[in-house]
C-alpha positions, 0 to 999 in steps of 0.5 A: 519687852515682849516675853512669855507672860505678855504673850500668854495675856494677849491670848488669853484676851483673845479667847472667843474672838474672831479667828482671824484676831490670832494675826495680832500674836504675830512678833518675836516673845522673849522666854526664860531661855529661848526666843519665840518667834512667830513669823506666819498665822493661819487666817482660818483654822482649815488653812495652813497651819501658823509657822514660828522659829525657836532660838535657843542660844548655845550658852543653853543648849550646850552641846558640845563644839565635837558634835558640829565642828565640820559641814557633816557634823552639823548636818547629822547633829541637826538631823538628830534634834529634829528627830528628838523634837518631832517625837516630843512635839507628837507626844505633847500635840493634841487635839484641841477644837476643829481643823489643825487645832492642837497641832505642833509639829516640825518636819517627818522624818524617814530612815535618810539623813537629809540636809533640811531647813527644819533646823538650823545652827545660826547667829541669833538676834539679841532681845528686841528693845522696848519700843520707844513712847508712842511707837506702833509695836508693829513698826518696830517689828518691821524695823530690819534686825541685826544679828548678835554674835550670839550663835545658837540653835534655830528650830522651824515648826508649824502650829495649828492655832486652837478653833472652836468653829471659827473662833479662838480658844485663848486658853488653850492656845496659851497652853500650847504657846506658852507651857507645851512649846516650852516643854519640847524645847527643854526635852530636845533642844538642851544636850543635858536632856539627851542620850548623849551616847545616842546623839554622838552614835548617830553623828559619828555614824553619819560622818563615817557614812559620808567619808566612805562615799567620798573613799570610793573613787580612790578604789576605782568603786561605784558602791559599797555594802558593808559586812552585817547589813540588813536588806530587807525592809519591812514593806513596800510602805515602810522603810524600817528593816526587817526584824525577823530571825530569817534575816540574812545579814550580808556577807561579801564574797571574798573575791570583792571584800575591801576594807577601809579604815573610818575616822570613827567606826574603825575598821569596816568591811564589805562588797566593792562594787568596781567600776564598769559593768556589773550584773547582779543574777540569781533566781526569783525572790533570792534577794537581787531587786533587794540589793539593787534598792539597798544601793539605790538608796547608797546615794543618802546617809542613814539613820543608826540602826536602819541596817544600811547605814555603811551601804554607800553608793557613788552620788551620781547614781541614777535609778532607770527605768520605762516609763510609760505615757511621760512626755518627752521634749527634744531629747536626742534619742538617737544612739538607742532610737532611729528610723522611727516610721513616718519619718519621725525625728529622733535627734530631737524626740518629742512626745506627750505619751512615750513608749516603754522603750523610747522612754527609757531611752529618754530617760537614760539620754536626760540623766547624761546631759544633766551629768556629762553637759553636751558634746554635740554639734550645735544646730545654730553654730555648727561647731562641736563643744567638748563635753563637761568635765563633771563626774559620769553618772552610774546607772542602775537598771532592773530588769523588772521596771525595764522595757523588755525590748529596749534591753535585748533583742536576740539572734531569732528575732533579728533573724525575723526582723531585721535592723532595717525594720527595727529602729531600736538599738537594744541596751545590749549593744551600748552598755560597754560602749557607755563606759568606754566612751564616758566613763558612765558604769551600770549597775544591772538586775537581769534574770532572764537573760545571760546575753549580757554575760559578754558586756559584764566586768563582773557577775554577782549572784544571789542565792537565798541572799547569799552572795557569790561572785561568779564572774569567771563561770559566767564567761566561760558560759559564755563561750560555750554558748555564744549567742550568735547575735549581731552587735547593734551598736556601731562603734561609739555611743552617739553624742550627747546634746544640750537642750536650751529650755525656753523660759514661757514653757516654765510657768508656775502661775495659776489664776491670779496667783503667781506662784502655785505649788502643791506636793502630793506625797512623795510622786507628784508635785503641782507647779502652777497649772501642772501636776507633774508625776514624779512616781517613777524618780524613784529615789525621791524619798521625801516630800520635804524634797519635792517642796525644794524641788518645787521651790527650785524650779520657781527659783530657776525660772527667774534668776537663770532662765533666758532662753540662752544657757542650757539646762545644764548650766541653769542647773549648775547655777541653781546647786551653785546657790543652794550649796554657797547659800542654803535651801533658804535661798529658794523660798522668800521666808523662812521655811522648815519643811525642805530638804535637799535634792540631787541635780538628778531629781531637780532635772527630772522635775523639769523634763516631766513637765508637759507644757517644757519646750527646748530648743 
């Protein structure tokens, strides 16, 4: 049988060899109390570092079954060891010759609690029987394995394989194999070892977290912001809060205070944000760009301690903003855009270099259609379909990220140019008819304008980072000073169509490999031959994501791209997998560096790429 003393001989034996010799270690090695396996190795010290699993089995982990006896439990209590084993495998790596030699290390972490497939509670395989006289170790490691009844806890890490130049330092690859590894498993993976009071703090946190966004519905909310919370992060690079005495905690206004009663947590208390329109007001760095982040960010669990972990927002939430220069493929524009010059069609708007204007707008019309499905006249049948029955999205708009022109067009400039000269349709004029029409609300930053007062359910000012609710003021205001501009927006939103993606204009190949994908930080993913700018889908938050996203896409184009479904039903059959099979289902091998992604943020992916054409 293959165990630890087997493998700490053959890399001992390799030490000095030829880099590429590292591959022989490939296999599954029985230890004491866990099962390594490594399923990759890295052909040069450069390349990608080698990709192994451990499995350790319940009987020694012992966590106890409170900690992962629902969906959410597992999820949290999963996130929990990754983050004890990434801070271990930090301590204990080093350096150790060129390139990525002397590196353990699993998948990083921010302050969101995500779904990842760095680690995972799985039924394990029993210890792999001896080869039989004769046989190739290989081939019995090729011979397909049956899982035991034996669950336990499966951790996917990646290790930089010592190199001195190109040639193998056994000995310190042994170290790190055979004693390092073993280390971090016994420090993180067995409960005895752990805080157990901050293991159940950070689940029972994450579940209540869970249990509130699922609340919201029943109080006719869209977000909540928990009394006592911490805003303010430390810097526009780091997502820890802000520790100052000048903190302000959050307090809600008594008129919007709701309370709910957690499963674990008890009593808590805060802001209900209700659905409809609201308008969140107050002078210049008095906390409003803060607030609307904070609720951004609603849509992910948080960590214990990151000062937002009982700030919830609906899931459906989408950040908009202008976008200027993304390309645009046959979006339906049209109830913010008409009568472009040159007689340029806006039902099926096309661009490789959008305005700031038409790009919200397509940005706007695409987070519809990936949330409300298509309510038009198809082009080919000429009947209406009914629009889908899936939950409205919930837009959040800031007035600084935000096309001036596409959010208000006042009474002296529609004066000087009129709606026959103007072929944009102002925000303004369509926010309610948003909520009336489709039961979509919006969450709106706006400073400089008090026009909006009219469309708003509720006013939210900011003041020092003290929040009043001054709805009533701002509507007797409003009657006092009316603005005198004429309503743009006719009588109904306008309808929302179906794109149909066509499949050769998804092509993730690039030479002679078929597959190519790339991440770049958390802005930009390489797929095939495009590098696809994802810097202003601002509630991506993790590269583990844009991986998945990545991955996903790929995964689309084969298994559901036909030129007939839509892209909304290619998008529901790709969720469909990932929810009833895991993340796995998108990637050949096993993989631990993807985390999960809202349907949003796979579409957005999808609408960006250059080459996409739809019909």
């Amino acid at each position: 049988m293959t165990n630890q003393q087997t493998l700490r001989r053959k890399l001992l034996d390799l030490d000095n060899g030829n880099y590429k010799a590292y591959r022989d270690i490939q296999g599954s090695y029985e230890f004491p109390d866990f099962t390594l396996i490594i399923d990759y190795v890295q052909g040069d010290p450069f390349a990608a570092p080698s990709k192994l699993r451990v499995q350790v089995p319940y009987t020694v982990a012992g966590f106890p079954p409170e900690l992962y006896n629902n969906p959410i439990r597992e999820m949290a209590l999963r996130d929990f060891l990754t983050r004890k084993f990434d801070r271990l495998a930090y301590e204990v790596s080093g350096r150790r010759g060129t390139g990525k030699s002397g590196m353990i290390a699993i998948t990083k972490m921010g302050q969101e609690v995500l779904e990842r497939t760095s680690v995972y509670l799985v039924k394990i395989a029993p210890p792999a029987p001896k080869p039989a006289p004769g046989e190739n170790p290989a081939l019995q490691r090729a011979k397909p394995i049956k899982l035991g009844n034996q669950k336990g806890v499966e951790v996917r890490l990646v290790v930089g394989l010592p190199a001195g130049g190109r040639r193998i330092l056994g000995r310190q690859a042994a170290e790190m194999l055979c004693d390092d590894i073993p280390y971090i498993v016994h420090r993180s993976l067995k409960y005895e070892q752990l805080d157990a009071d901050a293991c159940r703090r950070h689940v029972e946190t994450v579940e209540d977290t869970d249990w509130l966004r699922k609340q919201l519905p029943e109080k006719n909310l869209v977000a909540f912001v928990a009394n006592g919370a911490i805003l303010p992060r430390r810097s526009g690079v780091d997502d820890r809060p802000l520790s100052s005495d000048e903190v302000v905690p959050f307090k809600s206004p008594s008129s919007l205070e709701v309370e709910f009663e957690c499963p674990n947590q008890g009593k808590i208390s805060g802001m209900g944000i209700p659905q409809g329109v609201t308008l969140i007001v107050g002078g210049g760095y008095h906390g409003k760009s803060t607030l609307l982040k904070a609720i951004e960010r609603g849509v992910y669990n948080h960590v214990p301690g990151d000062g937002r972990e009982f700030v919830v927002t609906d899931a459906t939430a989408i950040k908009i903003r202008a976008e200027d220069g993304r390309s645009v493929a046959g979006v339906d524009i049209s109830p913010f855009i008409n009568q472009l010059p040159q007689g340029r069609s806006t039902t099926q708007f096309t661009t490789e270099n959008a305005s700031g204007s038409t790009s919200q707008a397509a940005n706007i019309m695409e987070a519809l259609e990936a949330g409300l499905g298509n309510n038009s006249k198809s082009e080919e049948t000429e009947t209406t379909e009914t629009a889908t029955t899936s939950t409205p999205p919930v837009l959040l708009v800031d007035e600084d990220t935000a096309a001036t022109n596409f959010m208000i067009r006042d009474r002296r400039m529609q004066e000087l140019i009129t709606k026959e000269q103007e072929p944009i349709t102002p925000f303004i004029d369509k926010v309610r008819q948003l909520y009336t029409d489709y039961q979509v609300s919006t969450i709106l930053v706006m400073g400089g304008s008090g026009d909006y007062f009219e469309a708003a359910d509720k006013v939210i000012a900011m003041e020092n980072f003290q929040v009043q609710e001054v709805t009533e003021k701002a509507k007797e205001i409003a009657e006092k000073y009316t603005t005198g501009r004429t309503a743009e927006g006719g009588e109904k939103f306008g309808e929302i169509r179906a794109r149909i993606p066509l499949p050769a204009s998804l092509d993730p190949s690039r030479g002679r490999r078929d597959v190519r994908l790339k991440v770049r930080d958390v802005d930009e993913v390489v797929f095939g031959s495009e590098d696809v700018d994802l810097s202003a889908v601002e509630q991506l938050v993790s590269k583990d994501q844009l991986r998945a996203i990545g991955a996903a896409m790929v995964y689309a184009k084969k298994q559901y791209m036909d030129g007939n479904r839509t892209l909304l039903e290619i998008i529901d059959a790709v969720m469909a997998d990932i929810e009833s099979k895991s993340l796995d289902v998108l990637v050949p091998f096993p993989q631990g560096d993807l985390a999960f992604f809202r349907r949003f943020e796979l579409v957005a992916a999808i609408n960006r790429l250059r080459t996409l054409a739809v019909k």
